[in-house]
C-alpha positions in Angstrom: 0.0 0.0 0.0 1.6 3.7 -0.9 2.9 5.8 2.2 1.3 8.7 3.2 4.0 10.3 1.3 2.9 8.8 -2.2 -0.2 9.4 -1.7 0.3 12.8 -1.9 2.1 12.8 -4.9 -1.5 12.0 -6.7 -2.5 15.4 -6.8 0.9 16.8 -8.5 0.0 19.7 -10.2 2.1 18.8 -13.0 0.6 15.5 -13.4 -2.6 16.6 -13.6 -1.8 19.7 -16.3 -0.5 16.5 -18.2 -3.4 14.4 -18.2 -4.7 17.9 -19.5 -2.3 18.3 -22.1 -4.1 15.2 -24.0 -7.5 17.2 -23.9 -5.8 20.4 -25.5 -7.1 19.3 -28.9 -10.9 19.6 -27.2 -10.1 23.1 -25.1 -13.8 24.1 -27.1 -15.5 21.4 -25.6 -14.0 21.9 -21.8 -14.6 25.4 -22.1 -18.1 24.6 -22.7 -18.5 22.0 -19.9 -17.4 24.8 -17.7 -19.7 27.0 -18.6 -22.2 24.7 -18.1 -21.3 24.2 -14.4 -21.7 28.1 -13.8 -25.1 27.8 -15.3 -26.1 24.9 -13.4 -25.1 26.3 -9.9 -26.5 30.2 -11.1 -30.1 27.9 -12.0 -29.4 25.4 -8.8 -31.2 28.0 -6.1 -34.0 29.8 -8.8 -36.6 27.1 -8.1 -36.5 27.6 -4.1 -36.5 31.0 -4.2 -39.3 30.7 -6.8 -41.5 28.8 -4.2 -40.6 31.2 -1.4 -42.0 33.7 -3.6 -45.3 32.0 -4.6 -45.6 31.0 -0.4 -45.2 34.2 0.6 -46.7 36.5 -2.0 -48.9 34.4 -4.0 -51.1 31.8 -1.8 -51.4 34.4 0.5 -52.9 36.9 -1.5 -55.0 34.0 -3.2 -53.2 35.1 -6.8 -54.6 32.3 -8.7 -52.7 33.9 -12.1 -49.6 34.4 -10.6 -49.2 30.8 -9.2 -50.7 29.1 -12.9 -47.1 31.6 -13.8 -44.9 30.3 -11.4 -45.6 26.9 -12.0 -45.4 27.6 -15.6 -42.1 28.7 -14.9 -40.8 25.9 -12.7 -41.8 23.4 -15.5 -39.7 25.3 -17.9 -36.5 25.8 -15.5 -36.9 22.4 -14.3 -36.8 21.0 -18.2 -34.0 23.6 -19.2 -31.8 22.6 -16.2 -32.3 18.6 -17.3 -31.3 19.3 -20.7 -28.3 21.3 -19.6 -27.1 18.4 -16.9 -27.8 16.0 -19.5 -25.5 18.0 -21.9 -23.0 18.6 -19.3 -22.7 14.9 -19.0 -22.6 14.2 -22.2 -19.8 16.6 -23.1 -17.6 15.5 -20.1 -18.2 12.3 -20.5 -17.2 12.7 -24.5 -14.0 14.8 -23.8 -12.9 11.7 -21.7 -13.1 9.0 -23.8 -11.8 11.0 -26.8 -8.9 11.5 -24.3 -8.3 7.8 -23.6 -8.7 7.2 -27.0 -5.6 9.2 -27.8 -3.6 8.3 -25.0 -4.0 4.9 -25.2 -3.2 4.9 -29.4 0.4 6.4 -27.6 1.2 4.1 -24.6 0.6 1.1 -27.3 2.6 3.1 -29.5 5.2 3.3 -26.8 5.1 -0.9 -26.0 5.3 -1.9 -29.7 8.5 0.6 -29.7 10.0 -0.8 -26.3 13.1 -2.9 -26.5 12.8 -6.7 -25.6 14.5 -6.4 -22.2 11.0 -4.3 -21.2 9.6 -7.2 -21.4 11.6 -9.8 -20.2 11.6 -7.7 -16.5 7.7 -6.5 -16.8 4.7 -8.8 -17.0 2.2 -9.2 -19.8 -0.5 -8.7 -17.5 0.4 -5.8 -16.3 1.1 -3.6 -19.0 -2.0 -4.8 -20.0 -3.3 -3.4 -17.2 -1.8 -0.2 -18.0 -3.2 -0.1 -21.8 -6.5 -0.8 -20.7 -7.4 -0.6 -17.1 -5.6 2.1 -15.9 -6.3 4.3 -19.0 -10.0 4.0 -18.3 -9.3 5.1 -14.8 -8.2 8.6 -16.7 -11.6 8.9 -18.5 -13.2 9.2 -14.6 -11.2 12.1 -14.1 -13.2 14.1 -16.7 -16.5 12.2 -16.5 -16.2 11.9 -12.3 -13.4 14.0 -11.6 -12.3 17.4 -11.6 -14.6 18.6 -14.1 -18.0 17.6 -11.5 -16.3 18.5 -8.8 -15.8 21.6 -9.6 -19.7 22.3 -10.8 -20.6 20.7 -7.4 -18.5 23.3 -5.6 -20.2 25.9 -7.6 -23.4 24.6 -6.6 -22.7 24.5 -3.5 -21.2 28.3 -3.3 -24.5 29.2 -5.4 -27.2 27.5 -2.7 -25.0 29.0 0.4 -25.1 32.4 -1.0 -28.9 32.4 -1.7 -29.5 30.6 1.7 -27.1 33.6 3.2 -28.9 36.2 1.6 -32.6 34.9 2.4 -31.8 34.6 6.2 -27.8 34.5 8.1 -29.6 32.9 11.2 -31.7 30.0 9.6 -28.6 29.2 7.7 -26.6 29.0 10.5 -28.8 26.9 12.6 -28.9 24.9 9.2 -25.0 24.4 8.9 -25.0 23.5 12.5 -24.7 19.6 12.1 -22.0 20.5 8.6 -18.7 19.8 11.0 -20.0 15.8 11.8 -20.6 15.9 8.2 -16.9 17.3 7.2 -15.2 14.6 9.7 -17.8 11.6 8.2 -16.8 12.4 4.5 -12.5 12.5 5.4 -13.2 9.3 7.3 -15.3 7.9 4.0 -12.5 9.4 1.4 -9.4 7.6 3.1 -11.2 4.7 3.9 -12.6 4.0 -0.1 -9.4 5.5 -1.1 -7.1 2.9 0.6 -9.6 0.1 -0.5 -9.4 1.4 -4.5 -5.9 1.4 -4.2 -5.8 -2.7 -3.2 -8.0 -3.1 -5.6 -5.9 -1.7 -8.1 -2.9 -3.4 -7.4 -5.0 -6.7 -7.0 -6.6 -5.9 -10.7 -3.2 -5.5 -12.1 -2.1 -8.6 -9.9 -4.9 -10.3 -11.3 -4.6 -9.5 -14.9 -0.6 -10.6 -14.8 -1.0 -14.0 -13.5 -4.2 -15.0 -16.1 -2.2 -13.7 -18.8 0.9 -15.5 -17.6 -0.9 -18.7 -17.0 -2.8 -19.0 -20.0 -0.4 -18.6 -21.9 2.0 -21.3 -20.4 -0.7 -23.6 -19.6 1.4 -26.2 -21.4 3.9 -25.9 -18.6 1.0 -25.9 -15.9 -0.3 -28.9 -17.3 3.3 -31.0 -18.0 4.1 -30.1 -14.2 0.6 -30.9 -12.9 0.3 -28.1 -11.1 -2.9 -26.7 -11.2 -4.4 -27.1 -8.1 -0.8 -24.9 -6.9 -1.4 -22.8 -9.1 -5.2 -22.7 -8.8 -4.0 -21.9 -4.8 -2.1 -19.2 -6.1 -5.2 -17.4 -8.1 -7.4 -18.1 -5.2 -5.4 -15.6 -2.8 -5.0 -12.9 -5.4 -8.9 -13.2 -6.2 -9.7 -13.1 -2.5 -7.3 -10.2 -1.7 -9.5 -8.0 -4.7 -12.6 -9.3 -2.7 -11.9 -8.1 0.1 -10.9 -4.9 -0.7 -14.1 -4.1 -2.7 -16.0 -5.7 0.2 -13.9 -3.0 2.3 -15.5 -0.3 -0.3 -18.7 -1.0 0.0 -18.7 -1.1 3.9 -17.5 2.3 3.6 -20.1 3.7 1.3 -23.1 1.3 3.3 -21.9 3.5 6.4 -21.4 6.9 4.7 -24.8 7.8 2.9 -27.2 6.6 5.8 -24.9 9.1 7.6 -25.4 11.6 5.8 -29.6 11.0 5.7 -29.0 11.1 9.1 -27.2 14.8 9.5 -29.8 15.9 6.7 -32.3 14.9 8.6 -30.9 17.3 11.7 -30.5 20.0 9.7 -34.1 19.9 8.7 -35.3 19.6 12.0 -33.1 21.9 13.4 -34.2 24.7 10.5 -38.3 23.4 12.1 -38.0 23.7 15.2 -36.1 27.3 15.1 -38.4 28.6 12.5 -41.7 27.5 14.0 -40.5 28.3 17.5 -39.8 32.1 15.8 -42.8 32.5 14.0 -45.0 31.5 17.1 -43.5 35.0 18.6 -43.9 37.0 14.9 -46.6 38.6 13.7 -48.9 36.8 11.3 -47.8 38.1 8.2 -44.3 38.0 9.5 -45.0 34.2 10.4 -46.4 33.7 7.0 -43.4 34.8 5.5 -41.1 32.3 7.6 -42.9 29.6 6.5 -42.4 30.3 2.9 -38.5 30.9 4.1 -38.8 27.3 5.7 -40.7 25.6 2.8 -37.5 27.3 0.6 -34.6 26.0 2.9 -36.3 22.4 3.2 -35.7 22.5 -0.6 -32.0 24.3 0.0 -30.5 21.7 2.2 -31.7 19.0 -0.4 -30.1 20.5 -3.0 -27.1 21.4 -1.5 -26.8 17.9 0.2 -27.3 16.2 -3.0 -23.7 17.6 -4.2 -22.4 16.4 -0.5 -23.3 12.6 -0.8 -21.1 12.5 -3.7 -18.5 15.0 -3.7 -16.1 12.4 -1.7 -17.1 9.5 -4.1 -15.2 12.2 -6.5 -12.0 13.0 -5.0 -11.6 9.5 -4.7 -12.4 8.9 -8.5 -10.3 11.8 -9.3 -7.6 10.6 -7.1 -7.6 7.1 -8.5 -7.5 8.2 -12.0 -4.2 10.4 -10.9 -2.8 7.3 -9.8 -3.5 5.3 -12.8 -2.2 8.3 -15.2 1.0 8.3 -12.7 1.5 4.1 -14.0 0.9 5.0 -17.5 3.2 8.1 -18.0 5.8 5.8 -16.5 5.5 3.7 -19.4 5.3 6.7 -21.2 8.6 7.9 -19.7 10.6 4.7 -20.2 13.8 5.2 -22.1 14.6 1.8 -23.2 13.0 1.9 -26.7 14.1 1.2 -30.0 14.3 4.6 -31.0 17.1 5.9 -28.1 19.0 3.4 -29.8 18.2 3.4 -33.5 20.7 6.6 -34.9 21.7 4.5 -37.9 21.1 6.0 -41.2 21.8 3.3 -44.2 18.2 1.5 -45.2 19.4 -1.1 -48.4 17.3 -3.0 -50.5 19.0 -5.6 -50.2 21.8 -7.2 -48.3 25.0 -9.4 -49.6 24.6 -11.2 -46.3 28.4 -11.4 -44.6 27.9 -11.4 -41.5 31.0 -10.7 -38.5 30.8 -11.2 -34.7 34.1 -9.4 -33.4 34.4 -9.6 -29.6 30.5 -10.1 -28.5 30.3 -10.1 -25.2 26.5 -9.7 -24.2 24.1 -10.8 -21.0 20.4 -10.1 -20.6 20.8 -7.7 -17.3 23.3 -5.8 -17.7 25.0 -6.9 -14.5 27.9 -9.2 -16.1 25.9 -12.2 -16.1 27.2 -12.9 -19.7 25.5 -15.4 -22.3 27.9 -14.7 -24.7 31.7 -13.9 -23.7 34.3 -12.5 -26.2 32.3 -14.5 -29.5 34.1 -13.7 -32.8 32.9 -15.4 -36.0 32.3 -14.7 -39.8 29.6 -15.8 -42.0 30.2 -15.2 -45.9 27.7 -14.6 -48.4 25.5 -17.9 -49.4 27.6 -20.0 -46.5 24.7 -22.1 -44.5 26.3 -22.3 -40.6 24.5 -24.4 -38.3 25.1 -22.8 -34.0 24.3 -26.2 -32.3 24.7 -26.1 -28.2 23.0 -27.3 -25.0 20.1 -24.8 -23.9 21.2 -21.6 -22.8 25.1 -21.6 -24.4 23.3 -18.2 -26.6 21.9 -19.8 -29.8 18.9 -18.1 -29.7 20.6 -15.0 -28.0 23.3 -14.7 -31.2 20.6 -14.5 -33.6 18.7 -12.2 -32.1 21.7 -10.0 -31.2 21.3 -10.0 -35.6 18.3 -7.6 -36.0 18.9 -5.7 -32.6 16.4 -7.2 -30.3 18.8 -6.9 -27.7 21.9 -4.5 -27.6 25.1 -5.9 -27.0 27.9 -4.7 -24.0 31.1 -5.0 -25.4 32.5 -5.7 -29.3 31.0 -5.6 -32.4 28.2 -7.2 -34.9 29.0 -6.3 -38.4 26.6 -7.0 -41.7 28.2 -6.3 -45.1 31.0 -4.6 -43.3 29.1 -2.4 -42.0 28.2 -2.3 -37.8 24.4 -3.3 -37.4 24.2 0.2 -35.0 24.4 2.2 -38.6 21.9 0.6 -39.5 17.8 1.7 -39.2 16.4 -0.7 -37.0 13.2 -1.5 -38.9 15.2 -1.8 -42.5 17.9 -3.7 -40.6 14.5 -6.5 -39.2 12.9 -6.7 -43.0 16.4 -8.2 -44.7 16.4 -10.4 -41.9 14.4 -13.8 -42.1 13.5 -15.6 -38.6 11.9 -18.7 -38.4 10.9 -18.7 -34.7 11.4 -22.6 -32.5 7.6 -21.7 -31.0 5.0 -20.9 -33.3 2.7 -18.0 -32.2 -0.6 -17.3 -34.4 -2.3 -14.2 -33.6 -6.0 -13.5 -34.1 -6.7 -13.7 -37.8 -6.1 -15.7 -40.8 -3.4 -17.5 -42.2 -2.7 -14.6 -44.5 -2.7 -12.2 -41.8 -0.2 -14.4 -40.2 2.6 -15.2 -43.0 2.4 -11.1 -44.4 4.3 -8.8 -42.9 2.4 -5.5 -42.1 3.9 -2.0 -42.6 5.2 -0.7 -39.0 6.6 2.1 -37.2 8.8 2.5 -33.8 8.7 5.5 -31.8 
């Protein structure tokens, strides 16, 4: 689980202006959204006041006219402000996935490009994970995030101003039960937030072992070791259990919490207002219980915002942490193209081939496969490498095409060192007939063709 310190780290402003950076090509569209807020919270308080108005005015005075009006005029805002939440939504939600659409076209961009090594030290599963999972996790942060958050706060500003500016007492006596409320929802957040974060980690956990073990289920099988195995999965599935389970505790104890404070508030703003009005006037107590009528339908509104606001730091916060995992794929410099400064590109090749001095191992830390190797291949020549497993067959010919760079020494092709060399022209005069077959999805045809490529 991530220290406190890590945690912090999630709301990095420079993380989060690039996440943003990906929706510069739709700045029209999250313009728009917030405008959209601003007129939500402006139209958020107008149908209170409206009822206040009709209560204290209206019904009193027996205006028959006036209320047909008013009503007339509630149907209208309440249609207008369902159009414009539904558009809001809609425009958020389409900024998002046009977002993930682009960033995930680059991260895959980014694994196709990244040397073989990348791979040999990171599971399938989880850069799966990161391609899909995680990606998606960035969409919530314009469809859940930042974006609602931020037209929640602004309806919450707008429905505390109005509620201020009707009465400063009743509000207060309103707001009285808020601080229970304020320690309830920081207890909720880091609660769902440290059970989203197991989750995570057991998705990713999850998705790397499947991937693993589906794909060497001929081992599995040879060994018999399912029911090990099997063991294995059954831990990692329990552990994502439990933290959802851990989730949903949170939020089963959260939202009857807040009913609960809502309810307070109401009868707090009750028992003040009729306990005041017994001592006004009647016209005076006429008008305070248009004033309550109003703030029964004030609290509701602005408590709506409340019940979900925490729910949305955490999604916002969770799809920090996801961009964090994807931009460190993003940011890893082991790729062909750090490498690939070679400029020749032939049609064709003669074929010599000249291993001076090869001295190469898979980490980098003097484990060497191959130690001081020096050979020549001429044009035409047909050289068989024959060895026990692991003396570097394999390893010399993909040190050929530069799936793997060398330490020390020197591969030559045609005289010429494989480094000056473009990678990708360097792989299409090189045939490899691979020991394991691997079909992808497709047919036949789409398996024997090559397909046009680039590397980043």
């Amino acid at each position: 689980m991530p220290s406190s310190k890590a945690r912090k780290k999630v709301f990095d402003i420079s993380l989060l202006k690039r996440v943003f950076r990906y929706a510069a090509p739709y700045k029209s569209k999250f313009y728009l959204s917030l405008l959209l807020a601003l007129l939500l919270a402006i139209m958020a308080p107008v149908r209170p006041y409206l009822i206040q108005l009709t209560v204290n005015k209206f019904i009193a005075l027996k205006d028959v006219q006036w209320i047909v009006w008013i009503t007339a005029i509630q149907i209208v805002l309440l249609l207008a402000e369902s159009g414009v939440r539904f558009y809001f939504s809609f425009i958020t939600s389409w900024m998002g996935q046009h977002v993930v659409n682009d960033l995930r076209q680059a991260v895959y961009g980014k694994i196709v490009g990244l040397n073989l090594s990348q791979f040999d030290r990171t599971p399938i599963g989880t850069l799966t994970t990161r391609t899909i999972n995680d990606i998606e996790s960035i969409n919530d942060i314009f469809s859940d995030g930042l974006i609602p958050i931020i037209a929640d706060l602004l309806s919450i500003i707008s429905i505390l101003l109005m509620m201020f500016y009707t009465d400063w007492r009743l509000t207060l006596i309103c707001l009285a039960p808020f601080p229970f409320l304020i320690v309830a929802t920081y207890f909720f957040k880091e609660s769902v937030n440290k059970s989203f974060i197991i989750v995570r980690n057991a998705v990713a956990s999850l998705n790397a072992f499947v991937q693993e073990h589906l794909t060497g289920m001929q081992v599995v099988q040879a060994f018999a070791s399912e029911e090990k195995e099997f063991a294995k999965f059954r831990k990692i599935n329990k552990e994502h259990r439990n933290a959802n389970i851990q989730a949903i505790f949170a939020y089963s104890v959260f939202f009857p919490v807040v009913e609960i404070i809502l309810a307070f508030s109401i009868g707090l703003l009750v028992w003040w207002g009729a306990s005041t009005a017994m001592e006004m006037e009647t016209a005076e107590a006429a008008a305070m219980a248009g004033k309550i009528i109003a703030f029964v339908m004030y609290l509701n509104l602005l408590f709506r915002p409340l019940r979900v606001i925490a729910d949305k730091f955490n999604v916002l916060q969770m799809g920090m942490i996801a961009s964090e995992r994807v931009f460190k794929v993003m940011d890893n410099d082991d790729y062909i193209g750090v490498n690939d400064q070679g400029k020749l590109a032939p049609v064709t090749l003669e074929g010599r081939i000249a291993f001076d001095k090869v001295w190469f191992s898979y980490s980098n830390d003097e484990k060497w496969v191959l130690k001081d190797i020096s050979f020549e291949v001429k044009p035409g020549e047909a050289v068989a490498l024959v060895g026990h497993t692991g003396s570097g067959k394999t390893s010399i010919i993909s040190l050929i095409n530069r799936l793997y760079q060398i330490q020390r020494g020197a591969i030559k092709i045609d005289g010429h060192s494989i480094n000056d060399y473009k990678v990708e022209a360097l792989r299409r005069q090189v045939g490899v007939v691979l020991q394991d077959v691997f079909l992808f999805s497709g047919s036949v045809m789409d398996n024997i063709t090559p397909k046009p490529g680039h590397f980043t």
